[in-house]
C-alpha positions as CSV (number, residue, x, y, z in Angstrom):
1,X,0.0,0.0,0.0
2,X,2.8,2.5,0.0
3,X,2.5,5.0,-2.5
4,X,-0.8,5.3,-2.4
5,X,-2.6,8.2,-0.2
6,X,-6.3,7.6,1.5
7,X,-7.9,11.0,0.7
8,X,-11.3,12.2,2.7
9,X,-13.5,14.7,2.0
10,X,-15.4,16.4,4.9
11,X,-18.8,17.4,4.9
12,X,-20.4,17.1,8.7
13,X,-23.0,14.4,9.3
14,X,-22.7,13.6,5.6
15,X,-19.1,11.7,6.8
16,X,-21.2,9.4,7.8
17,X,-21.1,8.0,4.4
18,X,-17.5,8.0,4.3
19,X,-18.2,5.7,8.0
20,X,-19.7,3.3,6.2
21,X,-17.4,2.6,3.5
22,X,-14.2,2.7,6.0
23,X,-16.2,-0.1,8.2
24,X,-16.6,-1.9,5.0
25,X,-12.8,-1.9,4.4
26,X,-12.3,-2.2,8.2
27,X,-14.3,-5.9,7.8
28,X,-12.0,-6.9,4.7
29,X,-8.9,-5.8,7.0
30,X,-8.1,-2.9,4.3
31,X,-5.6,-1.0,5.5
32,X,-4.1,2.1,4.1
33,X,-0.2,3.6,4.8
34,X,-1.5,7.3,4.8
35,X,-4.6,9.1,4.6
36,X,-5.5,12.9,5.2
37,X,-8.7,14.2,6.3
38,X,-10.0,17.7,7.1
39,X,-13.2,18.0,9.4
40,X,-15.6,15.3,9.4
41,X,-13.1,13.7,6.9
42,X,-10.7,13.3,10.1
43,X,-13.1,13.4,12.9
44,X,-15.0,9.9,11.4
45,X,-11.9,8.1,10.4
46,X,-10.4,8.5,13.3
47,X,-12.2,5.6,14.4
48,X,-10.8,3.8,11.0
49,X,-6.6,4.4,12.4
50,X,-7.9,3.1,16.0
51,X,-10.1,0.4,14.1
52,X,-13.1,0.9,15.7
53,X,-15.7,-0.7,13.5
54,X,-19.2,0.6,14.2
55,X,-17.8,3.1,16.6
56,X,-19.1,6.4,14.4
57,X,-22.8,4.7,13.6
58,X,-23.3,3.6,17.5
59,X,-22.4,7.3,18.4
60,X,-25.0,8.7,16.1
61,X,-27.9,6.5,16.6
62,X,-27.7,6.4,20.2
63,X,-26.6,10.6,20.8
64,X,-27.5,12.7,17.9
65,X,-30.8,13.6,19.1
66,X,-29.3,13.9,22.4
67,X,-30.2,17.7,23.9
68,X,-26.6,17.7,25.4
69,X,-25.1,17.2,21.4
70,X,-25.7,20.7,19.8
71,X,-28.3,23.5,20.0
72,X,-28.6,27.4,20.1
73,X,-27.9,27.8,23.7
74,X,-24.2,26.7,23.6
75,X,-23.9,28.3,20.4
76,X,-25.2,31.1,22.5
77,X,-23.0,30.0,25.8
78,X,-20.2,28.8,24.7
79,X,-19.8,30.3,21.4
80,X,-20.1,27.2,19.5
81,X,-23.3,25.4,18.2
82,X,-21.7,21.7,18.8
83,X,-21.3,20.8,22.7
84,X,-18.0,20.7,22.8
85,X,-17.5,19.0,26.3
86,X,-20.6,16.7,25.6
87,X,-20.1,15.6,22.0
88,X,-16.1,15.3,21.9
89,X,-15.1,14.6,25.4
90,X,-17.5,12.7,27.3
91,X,-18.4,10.6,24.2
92,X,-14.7,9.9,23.8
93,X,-14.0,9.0,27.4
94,X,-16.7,7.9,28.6
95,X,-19.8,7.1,26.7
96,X,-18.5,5.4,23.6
97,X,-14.9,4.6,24.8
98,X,-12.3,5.8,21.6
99,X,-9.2,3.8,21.6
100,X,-6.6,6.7,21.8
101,X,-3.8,3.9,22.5
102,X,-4.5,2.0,19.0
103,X,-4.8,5.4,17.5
104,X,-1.2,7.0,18.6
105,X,-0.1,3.6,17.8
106,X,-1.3,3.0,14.4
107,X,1.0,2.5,11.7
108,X,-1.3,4.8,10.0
109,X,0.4,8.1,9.0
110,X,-2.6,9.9,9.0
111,X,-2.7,13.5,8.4
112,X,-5.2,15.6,10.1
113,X,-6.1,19.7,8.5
114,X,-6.8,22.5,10.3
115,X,-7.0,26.1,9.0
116,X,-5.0,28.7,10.6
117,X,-6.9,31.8,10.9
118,X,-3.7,34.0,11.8
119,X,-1.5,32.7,8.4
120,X,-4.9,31.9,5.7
121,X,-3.3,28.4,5.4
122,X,-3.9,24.7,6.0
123,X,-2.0,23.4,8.7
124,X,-1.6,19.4,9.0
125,X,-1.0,17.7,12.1
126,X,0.4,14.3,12.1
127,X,1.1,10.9,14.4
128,X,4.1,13.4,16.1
129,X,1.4,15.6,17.4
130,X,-0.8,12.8,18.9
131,X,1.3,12.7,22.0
132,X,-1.7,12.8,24.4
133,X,-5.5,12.2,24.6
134,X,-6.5,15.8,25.0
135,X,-4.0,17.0,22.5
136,X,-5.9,14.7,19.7
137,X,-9.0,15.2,20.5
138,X,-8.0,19.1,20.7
139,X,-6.6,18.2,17.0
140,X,-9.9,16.7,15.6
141,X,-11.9,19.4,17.3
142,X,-10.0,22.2,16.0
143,X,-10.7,20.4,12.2
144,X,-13.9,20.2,12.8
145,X,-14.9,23.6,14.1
146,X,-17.4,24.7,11.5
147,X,-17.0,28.9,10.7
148,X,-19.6,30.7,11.8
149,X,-21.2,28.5,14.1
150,X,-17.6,27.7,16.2
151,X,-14.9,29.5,17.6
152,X,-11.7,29.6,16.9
153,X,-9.4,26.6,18.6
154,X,-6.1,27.5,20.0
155,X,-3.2,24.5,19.2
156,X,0.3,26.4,20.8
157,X,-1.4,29.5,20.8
158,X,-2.4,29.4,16.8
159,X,-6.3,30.4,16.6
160,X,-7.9,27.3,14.0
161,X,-10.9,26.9,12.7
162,X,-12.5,23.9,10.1
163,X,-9.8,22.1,8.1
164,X,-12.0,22.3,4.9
165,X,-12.1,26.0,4.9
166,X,-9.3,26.6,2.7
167,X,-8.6,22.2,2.1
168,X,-11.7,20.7,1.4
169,X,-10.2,17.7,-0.6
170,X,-6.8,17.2,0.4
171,X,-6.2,16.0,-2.2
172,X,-2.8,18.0,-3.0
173,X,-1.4,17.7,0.5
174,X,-1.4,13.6,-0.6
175,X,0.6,14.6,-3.7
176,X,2.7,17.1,-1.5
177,X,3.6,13.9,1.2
178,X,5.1,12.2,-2.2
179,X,1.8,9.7,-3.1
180,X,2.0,8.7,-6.8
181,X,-1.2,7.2,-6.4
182,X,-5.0,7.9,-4.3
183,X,-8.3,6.7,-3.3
184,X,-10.7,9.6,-2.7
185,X,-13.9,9.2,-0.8
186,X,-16.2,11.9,-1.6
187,X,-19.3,13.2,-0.1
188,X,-20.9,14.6,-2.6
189,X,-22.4,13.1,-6.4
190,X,-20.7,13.9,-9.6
191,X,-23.1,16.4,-10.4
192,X,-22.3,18.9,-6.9
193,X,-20.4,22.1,-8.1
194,X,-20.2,23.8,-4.9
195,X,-21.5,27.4,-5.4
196,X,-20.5,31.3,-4.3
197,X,-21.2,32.3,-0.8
198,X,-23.4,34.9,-0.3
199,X,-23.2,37.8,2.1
200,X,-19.8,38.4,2.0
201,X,-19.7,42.0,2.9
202,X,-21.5,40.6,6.5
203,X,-18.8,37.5,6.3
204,X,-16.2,40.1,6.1
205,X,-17.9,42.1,9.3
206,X,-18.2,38.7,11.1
207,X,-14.1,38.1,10.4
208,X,-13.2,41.0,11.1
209,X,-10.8,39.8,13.5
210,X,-9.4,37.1,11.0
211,X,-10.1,38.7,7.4
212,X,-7.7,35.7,6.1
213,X,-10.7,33.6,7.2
214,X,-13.1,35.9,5.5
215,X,-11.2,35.7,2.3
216,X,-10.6,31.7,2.5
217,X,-14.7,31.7,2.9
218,X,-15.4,33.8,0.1
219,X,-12.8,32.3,-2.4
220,X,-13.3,28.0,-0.9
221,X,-16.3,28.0,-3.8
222,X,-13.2,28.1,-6.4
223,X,-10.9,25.7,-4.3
224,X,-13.4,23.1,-3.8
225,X,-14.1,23.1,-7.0
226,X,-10.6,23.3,-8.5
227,X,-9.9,19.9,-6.4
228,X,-12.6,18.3,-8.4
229,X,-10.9,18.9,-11.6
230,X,-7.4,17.9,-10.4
231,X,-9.5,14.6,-8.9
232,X,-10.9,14.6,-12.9
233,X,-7.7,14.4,-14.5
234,X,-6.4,12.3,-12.2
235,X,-9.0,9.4,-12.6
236,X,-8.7,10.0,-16.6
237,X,-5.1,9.0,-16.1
238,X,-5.5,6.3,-13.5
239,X,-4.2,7.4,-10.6
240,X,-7.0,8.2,-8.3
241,X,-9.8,5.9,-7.4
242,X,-13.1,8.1,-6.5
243,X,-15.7,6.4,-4.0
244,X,-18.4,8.8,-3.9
245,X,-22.8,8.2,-4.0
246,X,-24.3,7.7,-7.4
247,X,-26.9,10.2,-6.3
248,X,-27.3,13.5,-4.9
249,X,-27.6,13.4,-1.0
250,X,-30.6,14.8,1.2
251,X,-28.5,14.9,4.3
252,X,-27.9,18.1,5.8
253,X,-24.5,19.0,6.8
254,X,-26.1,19.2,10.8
255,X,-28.8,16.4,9.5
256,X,-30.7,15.3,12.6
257,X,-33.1,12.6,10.9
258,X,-32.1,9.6,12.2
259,X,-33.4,7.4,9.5
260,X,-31.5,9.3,6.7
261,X,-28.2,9.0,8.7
262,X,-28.7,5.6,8.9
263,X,-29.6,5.2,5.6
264,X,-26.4,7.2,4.3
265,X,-24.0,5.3,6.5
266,X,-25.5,1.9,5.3
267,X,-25.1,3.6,1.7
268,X,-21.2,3.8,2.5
269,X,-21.2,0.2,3.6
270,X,-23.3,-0.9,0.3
271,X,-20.6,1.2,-1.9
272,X,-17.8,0.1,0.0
273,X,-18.7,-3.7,-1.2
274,X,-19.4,-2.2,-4.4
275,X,-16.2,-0.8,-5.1
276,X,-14.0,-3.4,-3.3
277,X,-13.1,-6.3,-6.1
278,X,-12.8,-3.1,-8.7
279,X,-10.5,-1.2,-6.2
280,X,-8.3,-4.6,-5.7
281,X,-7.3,-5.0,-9.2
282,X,-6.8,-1.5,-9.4
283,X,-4.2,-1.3,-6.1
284,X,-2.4,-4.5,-8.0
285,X,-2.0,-2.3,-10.9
């Protein structure tokens, strides 16, 4: 498997799709060398590097709905719409256990993407930062803080916010780390081109304080975008492998229907077994 980089797209509770196909490969004992994530494209394969099949679907089902999870008042509170505490900490610790040992232990070299609201750019935060259980899970939180609805994480006093900002398919950060070849699970059907935002004179106001995040916002319609067409070119010449749904999804990026998550993750799983044989020949190639 060296060579070859494991790329994930973000996307909130839509990751859950991207669960279901890394719980397929976790049941066929497929294993990749490297694989780089930004938001929900690290926070749900975490649970892949520790290999924690089921862990991200048992979380869901069973807290979602949960009134400690998310809501206005800690939005409101706290200044963040998730529960931090509740939804990262206590689930991690306590409520559905994450193994932090098999994560800092993996053999994975898995790459996690923050943006860096001081310096505009993408940083990535690898198995040397996971030196202790609060320090990943300040990592994945830090990836995963969603702009405008979270505030900024501090990592050795650098202010971050969501790793897709700026990266939302890392898909040139595998090519930087020296991967000739990469599978790319996507969130989003072939026919998603993601649009301008709108009100960015009030996203400007909002930023004030970080206008490199304003500008990220206001350009990541053009980045997102331009990572499809580099994802294009390379499938056309063989060198990535794109799992993504056939169809447009109805999930919500803070979807709280039940059914539909379920549905979605089981979707992953369905495509994962899809894809597999297809994706073996291709890895042999």
């Amino acid at each position: 498997m060296k060579g070859i980089g494991l790329v994930l797209e973000g996307g909130g509770l839509r990751g859950m799709y991207t669960a279901g196909v890394l719980d397929f490969f976790l049941e066929k004992n497929l294993e990749f060398n490297y694989a780089v994530g930004v938001s929900a494209g690290a926070i749900y394969p975490a649970s892949y590097v520790s290999k924690q099949k089921k862990r991200n679907f048992y979380t869901q089902m069973k807290y979602l709905n949960d009134k400690r999870y998310m809501g206005l008042k800690y939005l409101l509170t706290t200044g963040s719409y998730i529960n931090i505490d509740f939804t990262y900490r206590k689930m991690a610790y306590e409520l559905v256990p994450f193994d932090f040992h098999a994560f800092m232990n993996s053999k994975v070299d898995f790459k996690i993407g923050a943006f860096n609201c001081r310096t505009g750019k993408t940083d990535y935060f690898s198995n040397e930062d996971f030196l202790s259980k609060e320090k990943v899970l300040e990592i994945l939180i830090a990836s995963g803080s969603l702009p405008f609805i979270s505030k900024e994480v501090f990592i050795e006093g650098e202010p971050y916010l969501d790793g897709g900002i700026a990266s939302p398919i890392p898909i040139k950060k595998s090519i930087e780390d020296g991967n000739c070849k990469h599978v790319a699970i996507l969130t989003q059907d072939t026919s998603y081109e993601k649009r301008p935002l709108r009100y960015r004179g009030m996203t400007k106001i909002f930023y004030r304080k970080y206008p490199k995040v304003a500008s990220a916002l206001i350009n990541r319609h053009k980045v997102y975008n331009e990572s499809i067409k580099i994802l294009e070119k390379l499938e056309k010449s063989g060198d990535v492998y794109v799992i993504r749904p056939d169809e447009k999804l109805n999930v919500a990026r803070l979807e709280t229907d039940l059914n539909k998550i379920k549905e979605l993750y089981n979707l992953g799983i369905k495509d994962g077994e899809k894809h597999y044989e297809k994706l073996l020949k291709w890895i042999k190639k």
